[in-house]
C-alpha positions as CSV (number, residue, x, y, z in Angstrom):
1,X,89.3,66.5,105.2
2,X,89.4,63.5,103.4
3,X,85.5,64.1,102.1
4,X,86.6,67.1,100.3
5,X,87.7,68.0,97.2
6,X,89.9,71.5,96.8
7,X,89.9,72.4,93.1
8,X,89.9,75.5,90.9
9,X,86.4,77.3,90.7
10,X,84.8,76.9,87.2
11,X,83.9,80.1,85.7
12,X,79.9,79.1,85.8
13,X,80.5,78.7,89.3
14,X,81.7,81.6,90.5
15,X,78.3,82.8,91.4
16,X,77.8,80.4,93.6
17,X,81.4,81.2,95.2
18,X,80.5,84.2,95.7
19,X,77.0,83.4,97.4
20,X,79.0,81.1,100.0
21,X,80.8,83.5,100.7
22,X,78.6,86.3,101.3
23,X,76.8,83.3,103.5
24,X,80.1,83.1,105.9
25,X,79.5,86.9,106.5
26,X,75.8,86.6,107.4
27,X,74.5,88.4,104.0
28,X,72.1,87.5,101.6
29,X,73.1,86.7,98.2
30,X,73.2,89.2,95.4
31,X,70.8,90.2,93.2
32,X,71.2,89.6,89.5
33,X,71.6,93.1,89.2
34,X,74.8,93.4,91.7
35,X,75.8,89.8,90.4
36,X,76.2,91.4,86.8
37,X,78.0,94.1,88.3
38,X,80.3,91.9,91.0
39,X,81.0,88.9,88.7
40,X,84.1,90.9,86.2
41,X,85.7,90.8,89.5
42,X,86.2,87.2,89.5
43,X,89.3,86.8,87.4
44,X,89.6,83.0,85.5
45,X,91.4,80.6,87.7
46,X,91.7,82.4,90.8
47,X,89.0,81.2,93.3
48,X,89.7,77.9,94.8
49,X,86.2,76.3,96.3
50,X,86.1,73.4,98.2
51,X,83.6,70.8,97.6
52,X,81.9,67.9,99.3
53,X,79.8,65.9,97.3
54,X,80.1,68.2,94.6
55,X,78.4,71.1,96.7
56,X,80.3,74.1,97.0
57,X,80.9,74.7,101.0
58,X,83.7,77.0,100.9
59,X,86.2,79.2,98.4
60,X,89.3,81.5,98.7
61,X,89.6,84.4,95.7
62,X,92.8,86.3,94.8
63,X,93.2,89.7,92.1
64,X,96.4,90.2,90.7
65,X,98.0,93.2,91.6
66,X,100.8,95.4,92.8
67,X,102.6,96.6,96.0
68,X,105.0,99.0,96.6
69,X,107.9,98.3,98.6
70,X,110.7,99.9,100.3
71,X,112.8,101.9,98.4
72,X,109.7,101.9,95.4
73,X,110.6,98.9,93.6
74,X,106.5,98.1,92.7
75,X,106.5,94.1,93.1
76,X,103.4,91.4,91.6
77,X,101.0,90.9,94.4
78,X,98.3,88.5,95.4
79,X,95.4,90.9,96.5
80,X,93.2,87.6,98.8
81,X,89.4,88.0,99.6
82,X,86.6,86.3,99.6
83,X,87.8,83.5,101.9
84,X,85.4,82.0,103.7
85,X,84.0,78.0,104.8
86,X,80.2,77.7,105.7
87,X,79.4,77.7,109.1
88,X,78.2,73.6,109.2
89,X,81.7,72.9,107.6
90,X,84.4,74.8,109.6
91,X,86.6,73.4,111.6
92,X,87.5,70.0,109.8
93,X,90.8,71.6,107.8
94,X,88.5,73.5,104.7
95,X,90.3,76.4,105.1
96,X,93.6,75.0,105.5
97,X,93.3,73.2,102.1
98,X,92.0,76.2,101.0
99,X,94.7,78.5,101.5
100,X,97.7,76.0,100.8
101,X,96.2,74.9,98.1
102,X,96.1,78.7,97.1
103,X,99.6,79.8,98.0
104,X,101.2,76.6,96.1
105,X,99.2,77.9,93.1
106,X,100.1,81.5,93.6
107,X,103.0,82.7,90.9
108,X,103.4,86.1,92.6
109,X,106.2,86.8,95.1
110,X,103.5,88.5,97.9
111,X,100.0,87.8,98.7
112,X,98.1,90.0,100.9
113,X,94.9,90.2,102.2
114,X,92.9,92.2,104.9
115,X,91.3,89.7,108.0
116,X,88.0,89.7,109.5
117,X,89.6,87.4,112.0
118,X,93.0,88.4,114.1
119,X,94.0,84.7,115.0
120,X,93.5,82.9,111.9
121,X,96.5,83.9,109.0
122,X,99.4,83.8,111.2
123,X,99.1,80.3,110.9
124,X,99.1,80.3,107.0
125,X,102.2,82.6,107.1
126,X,100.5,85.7,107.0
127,X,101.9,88.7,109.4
128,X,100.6,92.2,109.6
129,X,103.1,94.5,107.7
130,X,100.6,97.9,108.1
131,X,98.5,99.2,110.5
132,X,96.1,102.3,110.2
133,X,93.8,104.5,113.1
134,X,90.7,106.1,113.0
135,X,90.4,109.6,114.2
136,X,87.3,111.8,114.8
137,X,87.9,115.4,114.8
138,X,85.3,117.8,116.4
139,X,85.1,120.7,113.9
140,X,84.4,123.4,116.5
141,X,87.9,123.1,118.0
142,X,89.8,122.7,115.0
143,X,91.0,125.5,114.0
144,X,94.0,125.9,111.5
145,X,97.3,127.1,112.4
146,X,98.1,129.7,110.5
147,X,101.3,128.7,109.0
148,X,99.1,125.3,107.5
149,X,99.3,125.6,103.7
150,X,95.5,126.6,102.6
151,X,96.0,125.1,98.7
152,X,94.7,125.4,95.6
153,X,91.8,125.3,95.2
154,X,88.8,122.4,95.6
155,X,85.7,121.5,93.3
156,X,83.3,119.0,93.6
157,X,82.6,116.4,91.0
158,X,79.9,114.3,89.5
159,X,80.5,110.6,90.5
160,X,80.7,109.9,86.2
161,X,83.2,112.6,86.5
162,X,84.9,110.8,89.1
163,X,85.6,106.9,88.0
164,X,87.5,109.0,85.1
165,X,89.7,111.3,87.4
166,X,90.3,109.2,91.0
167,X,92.0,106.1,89.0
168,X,94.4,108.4,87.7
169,X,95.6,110.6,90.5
170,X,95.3,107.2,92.4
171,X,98.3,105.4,90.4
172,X,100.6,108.6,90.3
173,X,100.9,108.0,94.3
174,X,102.8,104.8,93.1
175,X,105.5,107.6,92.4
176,X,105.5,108.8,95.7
177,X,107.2,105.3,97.0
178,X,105.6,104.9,100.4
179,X,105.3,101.0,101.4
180,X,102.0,99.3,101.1
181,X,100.3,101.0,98.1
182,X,98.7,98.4,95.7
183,X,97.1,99.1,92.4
184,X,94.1,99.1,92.5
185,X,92.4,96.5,89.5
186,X,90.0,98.1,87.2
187,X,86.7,96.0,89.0
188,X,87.7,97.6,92.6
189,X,87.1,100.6,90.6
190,X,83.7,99.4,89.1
191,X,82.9,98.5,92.5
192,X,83.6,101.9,94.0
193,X,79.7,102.9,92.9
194,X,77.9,99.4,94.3
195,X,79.5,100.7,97.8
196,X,79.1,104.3,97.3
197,X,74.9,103.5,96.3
198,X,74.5,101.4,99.8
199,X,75.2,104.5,101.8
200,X,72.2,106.2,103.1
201,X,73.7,109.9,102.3
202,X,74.7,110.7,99.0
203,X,78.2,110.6,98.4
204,X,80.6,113.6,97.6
205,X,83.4,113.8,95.8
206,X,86.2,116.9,96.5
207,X,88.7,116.9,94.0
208,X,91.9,119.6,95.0
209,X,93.8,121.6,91.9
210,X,97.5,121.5,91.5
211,X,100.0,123.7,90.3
212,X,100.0,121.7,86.6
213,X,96.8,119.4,87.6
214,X,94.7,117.5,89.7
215,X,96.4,116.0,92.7
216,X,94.1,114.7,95.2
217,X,90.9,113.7,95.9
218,X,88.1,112.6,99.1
219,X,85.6,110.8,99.4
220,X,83.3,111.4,101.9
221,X,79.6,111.2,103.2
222,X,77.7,113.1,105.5
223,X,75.2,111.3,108.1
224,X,72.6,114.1,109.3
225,X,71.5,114.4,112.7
226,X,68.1,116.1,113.9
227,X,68.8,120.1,112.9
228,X,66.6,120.6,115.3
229,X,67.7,118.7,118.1
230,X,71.1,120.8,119.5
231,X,72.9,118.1,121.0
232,X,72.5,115.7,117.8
233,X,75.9,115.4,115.8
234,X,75.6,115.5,112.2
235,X,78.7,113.6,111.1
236,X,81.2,113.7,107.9
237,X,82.5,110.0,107.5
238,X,85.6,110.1,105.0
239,X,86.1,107.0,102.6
240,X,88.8,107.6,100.9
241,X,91.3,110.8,100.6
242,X,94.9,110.6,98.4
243,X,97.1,113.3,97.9
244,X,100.4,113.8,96.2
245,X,101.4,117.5,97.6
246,X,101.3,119.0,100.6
247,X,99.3,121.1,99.5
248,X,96.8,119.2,97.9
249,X,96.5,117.6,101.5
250,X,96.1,120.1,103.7
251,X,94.2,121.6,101.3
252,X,91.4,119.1,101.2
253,X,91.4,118.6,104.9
254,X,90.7,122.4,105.4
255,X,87.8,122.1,102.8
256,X,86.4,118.8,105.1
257,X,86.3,121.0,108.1
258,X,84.7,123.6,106.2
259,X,81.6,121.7,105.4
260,X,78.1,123.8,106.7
261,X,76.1,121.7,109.5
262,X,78.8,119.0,110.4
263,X,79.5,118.6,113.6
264,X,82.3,115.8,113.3
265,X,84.8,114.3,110.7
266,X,85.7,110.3,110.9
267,X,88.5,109.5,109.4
268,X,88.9,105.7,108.7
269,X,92.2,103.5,107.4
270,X,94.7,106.4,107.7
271,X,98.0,106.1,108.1
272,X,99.7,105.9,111.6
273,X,102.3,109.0,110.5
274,X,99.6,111.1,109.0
275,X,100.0,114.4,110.7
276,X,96.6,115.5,111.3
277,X,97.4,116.7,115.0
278,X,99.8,119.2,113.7
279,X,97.3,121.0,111.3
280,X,95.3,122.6,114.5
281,X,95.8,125.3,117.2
282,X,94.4,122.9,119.7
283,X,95.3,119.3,118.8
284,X,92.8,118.1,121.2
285,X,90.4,118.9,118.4
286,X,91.7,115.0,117.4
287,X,91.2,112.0,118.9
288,X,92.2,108.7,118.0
289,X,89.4,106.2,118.5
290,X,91.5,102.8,117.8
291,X,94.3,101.4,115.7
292,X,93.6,98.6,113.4
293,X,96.1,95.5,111.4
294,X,95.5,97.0,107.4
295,X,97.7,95.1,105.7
296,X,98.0,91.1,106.2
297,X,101.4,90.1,104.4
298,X,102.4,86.6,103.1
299,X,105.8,86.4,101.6
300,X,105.2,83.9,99.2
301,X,108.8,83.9,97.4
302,X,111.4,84.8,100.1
303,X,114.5,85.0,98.3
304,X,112.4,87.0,95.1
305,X,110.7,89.6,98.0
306,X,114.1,90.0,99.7
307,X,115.9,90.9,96.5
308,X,113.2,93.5,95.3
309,X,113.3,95.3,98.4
310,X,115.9,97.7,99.5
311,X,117.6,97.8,102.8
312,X,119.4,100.3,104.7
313,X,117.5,103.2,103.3
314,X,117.9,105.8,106.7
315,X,121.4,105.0,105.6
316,X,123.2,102.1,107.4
317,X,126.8,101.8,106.8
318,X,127.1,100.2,103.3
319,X,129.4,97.1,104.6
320,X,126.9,96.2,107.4
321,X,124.6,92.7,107.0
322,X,122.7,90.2,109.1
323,X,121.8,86.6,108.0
324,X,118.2,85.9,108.7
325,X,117.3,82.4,108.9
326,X,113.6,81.8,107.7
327,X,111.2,78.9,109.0
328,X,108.2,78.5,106.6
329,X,106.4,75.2,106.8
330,X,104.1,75.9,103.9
331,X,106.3,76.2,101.3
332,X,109.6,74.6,102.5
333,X,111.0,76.2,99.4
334,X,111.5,79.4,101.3
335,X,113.4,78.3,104.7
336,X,116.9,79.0,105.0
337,X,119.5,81.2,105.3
338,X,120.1,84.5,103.5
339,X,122.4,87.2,103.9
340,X,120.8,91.2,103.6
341,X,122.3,94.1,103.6
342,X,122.3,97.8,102.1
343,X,124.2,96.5,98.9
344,X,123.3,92.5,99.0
345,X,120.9,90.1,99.3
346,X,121.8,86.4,98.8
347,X,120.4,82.9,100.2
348,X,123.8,81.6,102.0
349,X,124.4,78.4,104.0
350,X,126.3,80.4,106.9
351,X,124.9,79.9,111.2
352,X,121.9,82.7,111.0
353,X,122.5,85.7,113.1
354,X,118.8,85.8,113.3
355,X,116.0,83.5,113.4
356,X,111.9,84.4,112.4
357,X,109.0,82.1,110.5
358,X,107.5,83.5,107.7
359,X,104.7,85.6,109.3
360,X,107.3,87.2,111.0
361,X,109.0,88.1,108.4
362,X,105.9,89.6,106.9
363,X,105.5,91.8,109.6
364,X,109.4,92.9,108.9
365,X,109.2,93.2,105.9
366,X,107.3,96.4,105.0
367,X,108.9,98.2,108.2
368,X,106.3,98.7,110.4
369,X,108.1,96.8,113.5
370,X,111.8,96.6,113.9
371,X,113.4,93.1,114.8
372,X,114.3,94.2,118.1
373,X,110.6,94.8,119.1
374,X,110.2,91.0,117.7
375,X,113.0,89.9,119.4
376,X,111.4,91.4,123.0
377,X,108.2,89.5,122.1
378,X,109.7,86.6,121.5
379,X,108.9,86.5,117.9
380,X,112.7,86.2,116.9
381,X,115.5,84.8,118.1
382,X,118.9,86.0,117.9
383,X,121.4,83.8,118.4
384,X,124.0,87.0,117.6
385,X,121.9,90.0,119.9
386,X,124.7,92.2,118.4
387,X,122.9,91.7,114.8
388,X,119.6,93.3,116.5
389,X,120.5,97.2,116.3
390,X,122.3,96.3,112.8
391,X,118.7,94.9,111.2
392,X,117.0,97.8,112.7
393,X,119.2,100.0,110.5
394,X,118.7,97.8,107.7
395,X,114.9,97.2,108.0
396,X,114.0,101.0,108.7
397,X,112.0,103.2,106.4
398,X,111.4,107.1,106.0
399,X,107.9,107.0,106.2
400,X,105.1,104.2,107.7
401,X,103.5,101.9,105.6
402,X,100.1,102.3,104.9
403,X,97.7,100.9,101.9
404,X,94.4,102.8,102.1
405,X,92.6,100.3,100.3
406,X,90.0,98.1,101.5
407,X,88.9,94.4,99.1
């Protein structure tokens, strides 16, 4: 490592950041059409590259951003992508400098990031705090219980129309307080048309009408099959669907079902609670094809995450607490003791209760696994088992967390 240099990317040489990176994923560099369009997502001072003899061989990007988190305070967030080392210069500590070199820079208390890899962030400090299924849903058997809401009313849009309407009903779900929503920047928006123009189909945009105004929206493409060919599926293959009523959701899904000459809906990056099953008469109509880590969480400021997010929400007993000790040995800043509860959150110097790393914590810490389930794999340790059913309490949310966005 020592014939590297980790330093901030120059803003002239972001392009070439961006073509390593494309590189570690086996795709060619951009245009200078889809560089024009790509480079406003590069914001100043926020790709690290790593360098030997002043060639760029590997970089790490980061967006600022937002994340909701339990009980709806919305918190500064690291949104990390683009991370990548070429191939002829992995494995000799790149990315390690990389990604300290990026957390020590970081000033917001949470970094996230979604992995190509499974085994390579826990190390870094990185746990998975969401998790999301795919479902595919054969639209002969789904038929609608009767009692399911049928909405509003849905229209199609032009995409123009859309990059005016989705951004907004997209930042009212902030409102809604479910864990794991980030805001989206302005370039993820921008770059909603460079993915939308690589599909093969064209892309469709269903827009559902509230009581007082629009309040959801999917995304969706069809893939044909051969029309003449009766065991060939023509497929529906949703991108992105957000609601913010009941009946704005159930609303939509009826209209995806509804669509002349599919055969199947896929349903990507949806949340684990999403009721879907419930909607039909036969809820074999569903099946769930595999369940996927969404969102990667880094806890980059313990004590600042701990004290923006509220615990004992499905109503713990006001005077219960556990002390948590933390083991981070990135940023030693963040290890020791503090005391949570439904009414307090300090650091303390009193014998822990409990004991996790960081990435553990991260996996905590938006409430998708409870600290017993840690505990059973080993993942925690509790040198007071009685504190195990008491940070259950005070970790547990209403609803699962879920993000929905890809970057």
């Amino acid at each position: 490592m020592t014939d590297y240099v980790i330093r901030v990317v120059q803003p002239e040489e972001h392009r070439a950041a961006h073509t390593v990176f494309r590189g570690t994923l086996h795709v060619r560099p951009s245009t200078d059409g889809d560089w024009s369009e790509r480079e406003p997502s590069y914001e100043l001072g926020r790709t690290w590259g790593a360098f030997r003899d002043e060639e760029m061989v590997g970089s790490a990007q980061s967006w600022s951003s937002a994340l909701v988190v339990p009980g709806g305070e919305v918190v500064p967030t690291a949104l990390v992508s683009r991370v990548g080392v070429r191939a002829d210069h992995t494995r000799r500590g790149v990315l390690s400098g990389l990604m300290r070199a990026q957390l020590d820079a970081l000033t917001e208390p949470l970094a996230t990031l979604r992995a190509s890899e499974g085994a390579i962030y826990g190390r870094f400090g990185y746990g998975v705090a969401s998790r999301y299924r795919q479902v595919r849903i054969r639209r002969a058997r789904a038929r609608f219980r009767p009692e399911v809401p049928t909405g509003r009313g849905v229209r199609l849009v032009s995409f123009d129309q859309a990059q005016e309407l989705l951004p907004t009903i997209y930042n009212r779900l902030a409102s809604s307080g479910r864990p794991g929503w980030v805001q989206r920047p302005a370039h993820w928006w921008a770059g909603v048309r460079l993915r939308m123009d690589s599909y093969p189909s064209p892309v469709m945009v269903a827009v559902h009408a509230g009581e007082d105004c629009d309040d959801g929206y999917a995304v969706y493409t069809v893939r044909r099959g051969d029309f003449a060919d009766p065991d060939a599926k023509t497929v529906l293959h949703l991108a992105d669907l957000v609601t913010l009523s009941t009946e704005g959701w159930a609303g939509l899904w009826r209209y995806l079902l509804s669509v002349d000459l599919v055969t199947e809906v896929v349903a990507g990056g949806r949340p684990m609670d999403e009721p879907l099953e419930q909607l039909f008469t036969d809820r074999r109509a569903l099946s769930t094809e595999r369940i996927n880590d969404e969102t990667w969480l880094r806890i980059v400021d313990v004590p600042a995450a701990l004290a923006a997010r509220r615990f004992g929400l499905l109503g713990a007993d006001t005077e219960e607490s556990v002390v948590l000790e933390v083991r981070d040995s990135i940023l030693p800043e963040n290890a020791g003791s503090y005391r949570i509860g439904a009414e307090q959150t300090e650091r303390v110097s009193e014998p822990a209760d409990l004991v996790l790393d960081v990435d553990a914590l991260g996996e905590l810490y938006l409430g998708d696994v409870t600290p017993t389930a840690l505990a059973q794999a080993g993942r925690l340790a509790a040198p007071n088992p009685n504190a195990l059913p008491v940070a259950d309490r005070l970790f547990a949310v209403s609803s699962a967390p879920w993000c929905g966005t890809d970057f």
